[in-house]
C-alpha positions as CSV (number, residue, x, y, z in Angstrom):
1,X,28.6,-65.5,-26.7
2,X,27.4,-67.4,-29.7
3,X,24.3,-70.0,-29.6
4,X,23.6,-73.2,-31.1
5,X,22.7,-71.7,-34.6
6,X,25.8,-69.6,-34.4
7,X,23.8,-66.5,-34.0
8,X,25.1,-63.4,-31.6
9,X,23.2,-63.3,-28.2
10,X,23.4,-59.3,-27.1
11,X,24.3,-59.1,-23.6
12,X,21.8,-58.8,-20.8
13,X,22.2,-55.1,-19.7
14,X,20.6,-54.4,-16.1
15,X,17.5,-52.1,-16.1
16,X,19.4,-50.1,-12.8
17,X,22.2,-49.6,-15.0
18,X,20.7,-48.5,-18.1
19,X,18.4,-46.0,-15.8
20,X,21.5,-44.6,-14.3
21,X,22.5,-41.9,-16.4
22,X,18.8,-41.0,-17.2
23,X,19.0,-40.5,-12.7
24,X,22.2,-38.9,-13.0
25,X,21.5,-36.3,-15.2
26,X,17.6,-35.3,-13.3
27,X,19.8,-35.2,-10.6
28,X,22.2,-33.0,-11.9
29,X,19.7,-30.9,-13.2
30,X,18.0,-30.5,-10.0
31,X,20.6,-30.2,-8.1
32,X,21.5,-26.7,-11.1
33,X,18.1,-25.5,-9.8
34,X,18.3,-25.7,-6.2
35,X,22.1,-24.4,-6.2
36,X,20.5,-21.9,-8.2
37,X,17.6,-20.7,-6.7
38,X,20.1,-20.9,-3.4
39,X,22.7,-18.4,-4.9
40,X,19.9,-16.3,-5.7
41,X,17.8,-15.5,-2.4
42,X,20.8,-15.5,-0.7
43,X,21.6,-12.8,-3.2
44,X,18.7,-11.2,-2.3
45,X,18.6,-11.6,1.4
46,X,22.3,-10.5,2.3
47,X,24.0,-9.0,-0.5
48,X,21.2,-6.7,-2.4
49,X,21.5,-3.1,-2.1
50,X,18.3,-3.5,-0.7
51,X,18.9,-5.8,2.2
52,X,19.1,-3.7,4.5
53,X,15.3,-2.1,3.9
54,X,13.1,-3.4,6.2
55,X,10.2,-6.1,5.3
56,X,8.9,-9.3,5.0
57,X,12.0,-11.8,3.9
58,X,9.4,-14.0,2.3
59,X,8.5,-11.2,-0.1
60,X,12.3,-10.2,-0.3
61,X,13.5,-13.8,-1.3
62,X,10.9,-13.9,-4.2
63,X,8.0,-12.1,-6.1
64,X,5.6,-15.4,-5.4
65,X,4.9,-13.4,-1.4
66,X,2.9,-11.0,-4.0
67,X,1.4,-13.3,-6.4
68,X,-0.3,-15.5,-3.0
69,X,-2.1,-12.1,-2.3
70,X,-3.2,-10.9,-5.7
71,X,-4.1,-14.7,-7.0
72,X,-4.8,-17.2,-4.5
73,X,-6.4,-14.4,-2.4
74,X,-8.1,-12.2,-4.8
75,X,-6.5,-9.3,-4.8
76,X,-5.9,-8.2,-1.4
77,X,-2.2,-7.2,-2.0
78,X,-2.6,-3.4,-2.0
79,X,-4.6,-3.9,1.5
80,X,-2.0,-6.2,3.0
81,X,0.6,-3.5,2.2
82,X,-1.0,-1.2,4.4
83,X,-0.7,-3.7,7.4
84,X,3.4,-4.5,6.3
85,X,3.3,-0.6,7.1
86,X,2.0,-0.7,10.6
87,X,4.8,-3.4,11.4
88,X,7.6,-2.1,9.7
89,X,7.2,1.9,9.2
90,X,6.6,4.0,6.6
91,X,9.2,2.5,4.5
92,X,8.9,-1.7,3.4
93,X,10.7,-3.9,1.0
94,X,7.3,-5.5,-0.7
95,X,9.2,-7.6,-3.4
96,X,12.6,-8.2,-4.2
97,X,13.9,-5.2,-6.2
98,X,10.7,-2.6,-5.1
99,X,10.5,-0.1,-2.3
100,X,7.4,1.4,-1.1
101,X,6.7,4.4,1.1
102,X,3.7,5.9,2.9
103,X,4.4,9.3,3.0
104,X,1.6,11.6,1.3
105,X,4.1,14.2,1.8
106,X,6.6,12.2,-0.5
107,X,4.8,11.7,-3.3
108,X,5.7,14.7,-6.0
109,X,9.5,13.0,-5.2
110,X,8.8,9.4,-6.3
111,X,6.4,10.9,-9.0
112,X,8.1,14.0,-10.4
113,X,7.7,16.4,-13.3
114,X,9.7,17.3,-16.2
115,X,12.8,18.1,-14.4
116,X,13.5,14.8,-13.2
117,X,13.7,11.4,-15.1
118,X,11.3,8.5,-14.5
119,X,10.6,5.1,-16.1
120,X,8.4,2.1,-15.5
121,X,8.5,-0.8,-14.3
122,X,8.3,-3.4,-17.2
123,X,7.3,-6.0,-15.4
124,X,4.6,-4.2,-13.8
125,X,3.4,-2.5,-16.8
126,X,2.5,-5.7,-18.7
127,X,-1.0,-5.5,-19.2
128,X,-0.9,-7.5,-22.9
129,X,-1.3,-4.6,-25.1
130,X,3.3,-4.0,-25.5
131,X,2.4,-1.2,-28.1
132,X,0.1,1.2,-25.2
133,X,1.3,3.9,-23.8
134,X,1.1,2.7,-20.6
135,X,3.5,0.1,-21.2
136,X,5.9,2.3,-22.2
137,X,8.4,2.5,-19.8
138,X,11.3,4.4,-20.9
139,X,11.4,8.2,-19.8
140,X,12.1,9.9,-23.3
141,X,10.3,7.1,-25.5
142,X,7.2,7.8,-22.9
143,X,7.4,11.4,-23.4
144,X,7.4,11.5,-27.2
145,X,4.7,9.4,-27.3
146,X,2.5,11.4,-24.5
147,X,3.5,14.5,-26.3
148,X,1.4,12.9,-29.7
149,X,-1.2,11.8,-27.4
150,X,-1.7,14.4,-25.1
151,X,-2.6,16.9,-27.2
152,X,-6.1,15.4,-27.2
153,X,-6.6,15.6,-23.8
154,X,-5.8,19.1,-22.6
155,X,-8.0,21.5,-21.1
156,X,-8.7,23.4,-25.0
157,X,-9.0,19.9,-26.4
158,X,-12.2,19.2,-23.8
159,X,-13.6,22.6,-24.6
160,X,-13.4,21.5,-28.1
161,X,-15.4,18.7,-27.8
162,X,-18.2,20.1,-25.5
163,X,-20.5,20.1,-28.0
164,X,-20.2,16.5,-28.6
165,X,-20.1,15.4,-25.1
166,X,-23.5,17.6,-24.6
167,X,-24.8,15.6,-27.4
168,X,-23.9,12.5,-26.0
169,X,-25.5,13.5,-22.8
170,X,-29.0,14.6,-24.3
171,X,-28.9,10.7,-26.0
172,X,-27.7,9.1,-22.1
173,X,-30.5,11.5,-21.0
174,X,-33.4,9.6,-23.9
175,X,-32.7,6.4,-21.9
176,X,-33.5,8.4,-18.6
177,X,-36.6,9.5,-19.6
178,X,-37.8,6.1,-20.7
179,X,-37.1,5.0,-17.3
180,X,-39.5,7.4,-15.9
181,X,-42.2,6.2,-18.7
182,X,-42.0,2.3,-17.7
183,X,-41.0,2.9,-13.9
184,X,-37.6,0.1,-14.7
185,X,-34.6,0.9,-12.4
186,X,-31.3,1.6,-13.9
187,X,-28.2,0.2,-13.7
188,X,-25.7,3.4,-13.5
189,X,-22.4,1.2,-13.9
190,X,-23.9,0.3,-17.2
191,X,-25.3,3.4,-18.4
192,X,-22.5,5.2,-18.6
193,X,-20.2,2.8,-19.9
194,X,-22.2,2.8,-22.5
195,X,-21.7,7.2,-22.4
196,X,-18.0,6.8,-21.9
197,X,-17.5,4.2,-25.0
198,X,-19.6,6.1,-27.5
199,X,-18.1,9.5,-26.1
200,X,-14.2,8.5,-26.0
201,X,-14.6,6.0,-29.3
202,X,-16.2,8.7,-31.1
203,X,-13.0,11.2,-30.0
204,X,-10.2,8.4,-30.7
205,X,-12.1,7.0,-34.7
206,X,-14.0,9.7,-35.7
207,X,-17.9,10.4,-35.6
208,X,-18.9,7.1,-38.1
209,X,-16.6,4.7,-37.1
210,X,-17.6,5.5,-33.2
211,X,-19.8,2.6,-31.2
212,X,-23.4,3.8,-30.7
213,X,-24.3,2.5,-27.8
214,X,-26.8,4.9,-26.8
215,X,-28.7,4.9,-29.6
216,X,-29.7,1.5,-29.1
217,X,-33.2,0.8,-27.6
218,X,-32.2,-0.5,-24.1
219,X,-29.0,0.6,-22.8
220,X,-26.2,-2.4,-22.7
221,X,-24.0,-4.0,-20.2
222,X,-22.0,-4.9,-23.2
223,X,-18.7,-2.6,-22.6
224,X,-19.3,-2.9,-19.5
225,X,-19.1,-6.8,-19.1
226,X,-15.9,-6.5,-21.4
227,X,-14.0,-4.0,-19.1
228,X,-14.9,-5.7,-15.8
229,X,-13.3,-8.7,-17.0
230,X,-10.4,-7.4,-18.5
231,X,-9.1,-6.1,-15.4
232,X,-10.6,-9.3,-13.5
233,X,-8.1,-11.2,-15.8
234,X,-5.1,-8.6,-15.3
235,X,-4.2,-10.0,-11.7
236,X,-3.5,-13.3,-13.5
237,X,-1.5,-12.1,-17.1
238,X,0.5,-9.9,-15.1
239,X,2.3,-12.6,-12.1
240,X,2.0,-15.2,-15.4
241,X,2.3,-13.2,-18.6
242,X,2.4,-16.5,-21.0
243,X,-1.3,-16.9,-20.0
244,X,-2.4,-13.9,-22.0
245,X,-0.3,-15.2,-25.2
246,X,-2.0,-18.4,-24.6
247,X,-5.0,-17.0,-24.4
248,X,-5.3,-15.1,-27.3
249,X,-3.3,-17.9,-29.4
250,X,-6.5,-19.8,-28.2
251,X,-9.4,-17.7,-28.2
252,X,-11.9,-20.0,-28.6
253,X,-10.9,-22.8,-25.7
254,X,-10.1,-19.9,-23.4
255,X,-13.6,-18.9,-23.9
256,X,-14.5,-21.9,-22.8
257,X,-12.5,-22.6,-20.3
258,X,-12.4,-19.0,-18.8
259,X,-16.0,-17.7,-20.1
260,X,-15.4,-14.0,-18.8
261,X,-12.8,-14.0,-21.3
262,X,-14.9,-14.0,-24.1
263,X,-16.4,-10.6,-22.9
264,X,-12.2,-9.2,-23.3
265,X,-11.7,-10.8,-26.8
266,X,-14.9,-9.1,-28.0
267,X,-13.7,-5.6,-27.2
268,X,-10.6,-6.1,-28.0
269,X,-11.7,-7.6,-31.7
270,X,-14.0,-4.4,-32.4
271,X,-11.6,-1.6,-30.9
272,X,-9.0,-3.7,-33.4
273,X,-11.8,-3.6,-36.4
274,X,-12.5,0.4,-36.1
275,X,-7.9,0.9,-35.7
276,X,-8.6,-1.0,-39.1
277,X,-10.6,1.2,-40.4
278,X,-9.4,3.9,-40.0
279,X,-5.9,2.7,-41.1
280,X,-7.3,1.4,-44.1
281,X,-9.4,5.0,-44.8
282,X,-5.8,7.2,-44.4
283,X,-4.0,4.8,-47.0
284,X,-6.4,5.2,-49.3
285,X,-6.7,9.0,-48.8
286,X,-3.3,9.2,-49.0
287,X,-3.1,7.6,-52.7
288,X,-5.5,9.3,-53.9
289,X,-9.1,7.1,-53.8
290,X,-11.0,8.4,-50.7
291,X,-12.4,11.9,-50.2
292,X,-11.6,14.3,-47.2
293,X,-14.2,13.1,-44.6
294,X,-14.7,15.7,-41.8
295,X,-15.6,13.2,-39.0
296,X,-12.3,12.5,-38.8
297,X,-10.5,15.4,-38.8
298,X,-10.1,16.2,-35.6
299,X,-10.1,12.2,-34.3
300,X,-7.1,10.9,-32.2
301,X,-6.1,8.1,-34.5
302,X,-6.9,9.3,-37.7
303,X,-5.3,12.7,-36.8
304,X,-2.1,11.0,-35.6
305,X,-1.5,8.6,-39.0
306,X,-2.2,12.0,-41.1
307,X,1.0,14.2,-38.8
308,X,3.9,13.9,-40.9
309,X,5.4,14.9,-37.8
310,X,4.7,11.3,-36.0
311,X,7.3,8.8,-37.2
312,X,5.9,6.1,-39.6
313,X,7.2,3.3,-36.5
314,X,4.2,4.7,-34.2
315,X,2.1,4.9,-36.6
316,X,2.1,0.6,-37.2
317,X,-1.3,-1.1,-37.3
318,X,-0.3,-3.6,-34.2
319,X,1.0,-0.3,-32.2
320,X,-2.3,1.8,-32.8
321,X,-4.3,-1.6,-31.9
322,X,-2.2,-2.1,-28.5
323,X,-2.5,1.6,-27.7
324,X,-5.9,2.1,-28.8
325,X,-7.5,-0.8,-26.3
326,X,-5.6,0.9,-23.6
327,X,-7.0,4.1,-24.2
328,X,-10.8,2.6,-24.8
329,X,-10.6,0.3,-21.8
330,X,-8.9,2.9,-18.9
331,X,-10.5,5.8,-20.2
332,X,-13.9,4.6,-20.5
333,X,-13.6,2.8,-17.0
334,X,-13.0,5.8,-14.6
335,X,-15.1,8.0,-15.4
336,X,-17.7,5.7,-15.6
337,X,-17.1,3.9,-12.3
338,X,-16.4,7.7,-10.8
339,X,-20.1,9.0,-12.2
340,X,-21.8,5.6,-10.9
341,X,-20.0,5.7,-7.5
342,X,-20.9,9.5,-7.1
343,X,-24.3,9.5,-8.1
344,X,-24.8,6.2,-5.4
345,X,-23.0,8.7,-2.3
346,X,-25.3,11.5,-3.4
347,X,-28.1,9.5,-3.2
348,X,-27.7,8.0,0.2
349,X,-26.5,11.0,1.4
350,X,-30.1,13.0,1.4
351,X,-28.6,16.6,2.8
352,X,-25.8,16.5,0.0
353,X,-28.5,15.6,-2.7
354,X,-30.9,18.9,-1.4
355,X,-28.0,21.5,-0.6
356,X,-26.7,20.2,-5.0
357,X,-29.6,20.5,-6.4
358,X,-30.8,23.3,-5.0
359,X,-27.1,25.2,-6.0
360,X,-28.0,23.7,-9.5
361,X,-31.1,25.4,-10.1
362,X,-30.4,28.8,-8.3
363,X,-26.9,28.8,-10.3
364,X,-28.7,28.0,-13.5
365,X,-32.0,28.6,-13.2
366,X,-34.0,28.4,-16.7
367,X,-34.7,24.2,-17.0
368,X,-34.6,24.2,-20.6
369,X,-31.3,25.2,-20.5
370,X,-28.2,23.1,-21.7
371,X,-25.4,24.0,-18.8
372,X,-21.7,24.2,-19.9
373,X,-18.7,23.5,-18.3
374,X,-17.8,27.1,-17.5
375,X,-21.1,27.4,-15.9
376,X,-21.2,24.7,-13.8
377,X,-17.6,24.9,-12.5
378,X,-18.6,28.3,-11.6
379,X,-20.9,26.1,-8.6
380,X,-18.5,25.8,-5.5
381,X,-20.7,23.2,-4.5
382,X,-21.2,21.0,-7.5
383,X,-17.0,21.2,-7.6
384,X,-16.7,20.1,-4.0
385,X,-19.2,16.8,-5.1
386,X,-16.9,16.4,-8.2
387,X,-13.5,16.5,-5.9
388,X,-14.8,14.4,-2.8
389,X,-16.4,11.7,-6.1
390,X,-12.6,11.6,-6.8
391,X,-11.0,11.0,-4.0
392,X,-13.9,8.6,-2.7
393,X,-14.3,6.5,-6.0
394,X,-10.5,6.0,-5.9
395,X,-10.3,3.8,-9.1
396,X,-7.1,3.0,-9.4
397,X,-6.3,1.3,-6.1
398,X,-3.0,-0.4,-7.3
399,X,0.1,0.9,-6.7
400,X,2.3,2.7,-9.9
401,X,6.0,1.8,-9.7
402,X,8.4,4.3,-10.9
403,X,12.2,4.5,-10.9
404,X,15.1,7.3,-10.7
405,X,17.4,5.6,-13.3
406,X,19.9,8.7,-12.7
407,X,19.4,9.8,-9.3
408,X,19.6,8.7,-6.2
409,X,16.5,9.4,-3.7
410,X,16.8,10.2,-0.1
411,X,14.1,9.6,2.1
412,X,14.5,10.0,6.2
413,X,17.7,8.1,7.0
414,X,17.4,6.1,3.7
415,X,19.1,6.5,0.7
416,X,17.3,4.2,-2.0
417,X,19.9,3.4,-5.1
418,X,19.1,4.9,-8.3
419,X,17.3,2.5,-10.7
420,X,15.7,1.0,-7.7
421,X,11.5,1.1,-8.0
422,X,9.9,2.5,-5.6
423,X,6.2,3.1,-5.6
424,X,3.5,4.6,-3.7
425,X,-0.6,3.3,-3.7
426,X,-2.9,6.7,-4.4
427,X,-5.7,4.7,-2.8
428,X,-4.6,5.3,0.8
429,X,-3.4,8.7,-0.1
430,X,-6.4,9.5,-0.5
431,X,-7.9,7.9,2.4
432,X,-5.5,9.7,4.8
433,X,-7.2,10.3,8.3
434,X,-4.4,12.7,8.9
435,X,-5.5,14.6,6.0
436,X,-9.0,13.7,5.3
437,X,-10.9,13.4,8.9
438,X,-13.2,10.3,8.5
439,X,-11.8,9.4,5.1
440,X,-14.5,6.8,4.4
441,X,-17.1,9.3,4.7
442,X,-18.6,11.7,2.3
443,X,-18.6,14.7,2.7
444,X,-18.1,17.4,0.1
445,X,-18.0,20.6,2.9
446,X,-14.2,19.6,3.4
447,X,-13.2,21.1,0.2
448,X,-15.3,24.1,0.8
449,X,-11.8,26.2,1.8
450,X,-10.2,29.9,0.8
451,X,-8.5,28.9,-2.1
452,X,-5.1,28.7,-0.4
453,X,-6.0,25.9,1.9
454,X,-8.3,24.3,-1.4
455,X,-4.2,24.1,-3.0
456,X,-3.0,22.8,-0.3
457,X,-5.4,20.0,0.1
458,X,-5.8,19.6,-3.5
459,X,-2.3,18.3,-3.5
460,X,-3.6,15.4,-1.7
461,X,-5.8,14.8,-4.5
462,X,-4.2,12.3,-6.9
463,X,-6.5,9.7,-8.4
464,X,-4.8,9.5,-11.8
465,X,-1.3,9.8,-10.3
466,X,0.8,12.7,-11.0
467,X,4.2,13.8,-13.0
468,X,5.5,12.6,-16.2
469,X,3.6,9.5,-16.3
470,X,0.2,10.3,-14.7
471,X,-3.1,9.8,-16.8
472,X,-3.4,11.7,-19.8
473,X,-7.6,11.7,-19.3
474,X,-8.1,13.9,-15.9
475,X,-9.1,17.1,-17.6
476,X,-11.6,14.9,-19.9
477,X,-12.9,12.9,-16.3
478,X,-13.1,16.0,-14.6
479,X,-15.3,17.6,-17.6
480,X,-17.3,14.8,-17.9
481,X,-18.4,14.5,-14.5
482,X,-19.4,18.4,-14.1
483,X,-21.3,17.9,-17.3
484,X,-22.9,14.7,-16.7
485,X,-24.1,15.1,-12.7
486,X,-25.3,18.7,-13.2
487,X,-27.2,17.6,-16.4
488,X,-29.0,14.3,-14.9
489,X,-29.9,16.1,-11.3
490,X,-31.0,19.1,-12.8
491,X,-33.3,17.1,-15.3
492,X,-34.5,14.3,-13.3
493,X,-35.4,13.2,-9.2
494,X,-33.6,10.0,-8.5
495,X,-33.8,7.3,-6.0
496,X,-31.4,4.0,-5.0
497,X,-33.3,1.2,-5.6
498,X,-32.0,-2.2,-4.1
499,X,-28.7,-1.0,-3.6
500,X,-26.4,-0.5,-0.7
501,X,-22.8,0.1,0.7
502,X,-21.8,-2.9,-0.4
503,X,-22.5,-2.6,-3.9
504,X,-19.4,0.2,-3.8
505,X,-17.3,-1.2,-1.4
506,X,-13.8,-1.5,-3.0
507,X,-12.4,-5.2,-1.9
508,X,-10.5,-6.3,-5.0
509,X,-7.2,-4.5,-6.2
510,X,-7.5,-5.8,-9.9
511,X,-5.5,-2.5,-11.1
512,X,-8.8,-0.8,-10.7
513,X,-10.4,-1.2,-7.9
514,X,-13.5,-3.8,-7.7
515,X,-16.6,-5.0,-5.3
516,X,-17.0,-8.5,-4.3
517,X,-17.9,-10.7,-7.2
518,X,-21.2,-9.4,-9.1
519,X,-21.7,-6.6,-6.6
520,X,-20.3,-3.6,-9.0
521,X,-24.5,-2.8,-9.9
522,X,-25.9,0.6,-9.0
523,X,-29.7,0.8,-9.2
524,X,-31.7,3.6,-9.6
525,X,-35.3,4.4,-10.1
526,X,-35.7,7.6,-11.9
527,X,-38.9,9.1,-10.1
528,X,-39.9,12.3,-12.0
529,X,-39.0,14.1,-15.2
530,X,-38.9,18.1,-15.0
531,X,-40.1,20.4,-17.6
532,X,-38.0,20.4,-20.6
């Protein structure tokens, strides 16, 4: 249509029908989604190999039944397996490729040994640090790298490095005795994180490049702060992984956002700084313009970059970094929960904390006296604490998943697929009634036993896990704890100050297990000093 001037006039075009194919297409595309998400629970309802286990269909149909429990209900999924249990038997569907089974009995099958090939599961072994062993999954790439790591944690490894843990303890001891001087209670949670992170950073980088917590004037909650919110934040980055690369794309707004974060990016930045270092340190050795230096001969890290043996891929600054916060953050947390935990049951337990330390000073009479590991395993009694603080303190209360890639396992009248994952929690193994009479109780007499009923219940005792894939640090936690209990009970006369069951009361499955918000603090007043 021209006008008056002679000038084009563009057609009038409807709004409804210029929106159309926007409308079309959402539709389309929505229409893709629900046809897809259709396909796929119906998939996963009727035709999955696993259909015909037992369990909730809402936690078959889609992995959202677990993230409800473990975000929007803080944790409580490892709990709420336990009732899926009572309804369904000792074998449920819990999401929709993963089987789990309460059978204490069953556990050396799900997690073998040597002879029989597990993996991970990747998904559940996201804990943003890819490079750590931990998130490892495959079975021969796991093994080669536990068989460079392990070396440090075997039994002659800990005997090795007895001297320094004794040292370590006389400095935890320094901050004892000043708490005697200005009657100020302690806080055990922090105390020996601050032990554990000089102790295990010292091991991993080397005497200098270690932190020094201890020899700092009032003992810090710094580690400690840094640790409990790494594992507060773990619920989250594992059911939504693109948070943590967020996160630490982010730092700084995170921080503010999220403040507990801060306390994570911290540790992670100075475990990162001392990997650095001691990168840096065997590069320049290596061409020729830094000296031999002792302290570091015998570290984990610094050790592993100077084995020509150890291919140059493992040996890559972002892979040591990955697998050197893992090793700082679980390593240091155990024990240190474990020692805390178990010095809070002897305490409130006043028969257990007589019959102790009177076996400690008739086993080892002379005060002055340094005890050694030898010596004190030697004390049936101290070893009972040490065993029941285990199975008690229960750390990890999150279930492991593992898989059979080549093998398929048969349990009852099931036959689970190979490649399937099937898991087991360690918590509630080892809070059995069936095997441990009043499980929530403790009491050290039940592993007072002839040493054939001691194996047999000592197979019941598995709070690192077990097999291929268990933790690497057990004989170091199981040293530690000897060392540190019969040290501080031998030396000092304790008493809880303003804390009670609840302070220890395990509520939160955050992969470790955690109290109530705020309530992981252990007080202590440390009444009397002897002779030294």
């Amino acid at each position: 249509m021209w006008t008056s001037n002679n000038s084009y006039r563009f057609p009038i075009v409807d709004s409804a029908m210029r929106d159309a194919p926007c409308k079309a297409c959402a539709y389309g595309v929505l229409l893709f989604i629900f046809s897809y998400i259709s396909c796929l629970v119906f998939y996963r309802l009727v035709l999955s190999p696993l259909a015909r286990f037992p369990g909730p269909r809402l936690a078959a149909a889609t992995r959202l039944y677990e993230t409800y429990f473990q975000i929007l209900k803080g944790g409580t999924f490892s709990w709420h397996i336990e009732t899926l249990h009572q309804h369904y038997g000792p074998v449920v569907r819990i999401t929709p490729w993963e089987i789990h089974i309460k059978d204490p009995d069953y556990y050396n099958t799900v997690y073998a040994g040597p002879t029989r090939h597990r993996t991970k599961d990747p998904w559940f072994s996201f804990i943003s640090f890819p490079g750590s062993i931990f998130s490892t999954s495959g079975f021969e790439f796991h093994k080669a790298r536990r068989k460079v790591l392990g070396q440090f944690f075997k039994r002659s490894a800990v005997l090795e490095l007895e001297p320094v843990i004794s040292a370590k303890i006389g400095s935890l001891c320094k901050h004892f005795s000043a708490a005697v001087r200005n009657n100020r209670p302690l806080e055990l949670h922090a105390a020996f994180h601050c032990f554990t992170s000089d102790l295990l950073s010292q091991h991993a980088f080397g005497r200098g490049m270690g932190s020094h917590y201890l020899e700092e004037s009032q003992l810090s909650d710094t580690w400690k702060l840094g640790v409990t919110a790494m594992f507060d934040l773990t619920r989250l980055t594992r059911h939504f992984p693109v948070s943590s690369y967020l996160a630490h794309a982010f730092p700084v707004l995170t921080s503010w956002v999220v403040p507990p974060f801060r306390f994570v990016y911290e540790l992670e930045q100075d475990v990162k700084r001392r990997v650095s270092a001691v990168v840096t340190h065997q590069r320049q050795r290596e061409a020729g313009r830094e000296y031999k230096n002792d302290s570091l001969e015998k570290a984990i890290y610094p050790t592993i970059l100077a084995d020509p043996e150890v291919p140059e891929s493992e040996k890559d600054l972002l892979r040591l970094q990955d697998d050197a916060i893992f090793l700082m953050v679980a390593g240091t947390d155990l024990p240190a929960q474990a020692l805390a935990i178990t010095m809070f049951h002897i305490l409130n337990n006043p028969k257990v904390y007589q019959k102790l330390k009177e076996e400690l000073f008739s086993g080892i009479p002379d005060i002055n006296t340094t005890p050694t590991l030898e010596e004190l395993e030697r004390l049936p009694y101290l070893s009972a604490v040490v065993r029941e603080c285990l199975r008690l303190s229960a750390i990890v209360t999150t279930r492991l998943p593992r898989s059979a890639p080549d093998e398929i396992l048969q349990y009852q009248q099931w036959q689970i697929p190979a490649g399937t994952i099937v898991s087991m929690s360690t918590y509630f193994i080892l809070r059995d009634p069936e095997i441990f009479p009043e499980p929530y109780a403790f009491e050290p007499e039940r592993w007072l036993l002839p040493r054939e009923r001691l194996r047999e219940l000592e197979k019941y005792l598995v709070p690192g896990s077990k097999g291929t894939m268990g933790c690497l640090g057990q004989n170091m936690a199981w040293a530690w704890i000897h060392l540190v209990l019969g040290s501080l009970l031998r030396r000092f006369e304790f008493a809880l100050h303003e804390t009670t069951e609840r302070n220890v009361e395990i509520t939160r499955d955050n992969f470790n297990g955690q109290t109530d918000r705020g309530l992981n603090v252990i007080q202590v007043k440390v009444l009397e000093e002897y002779c030294r």
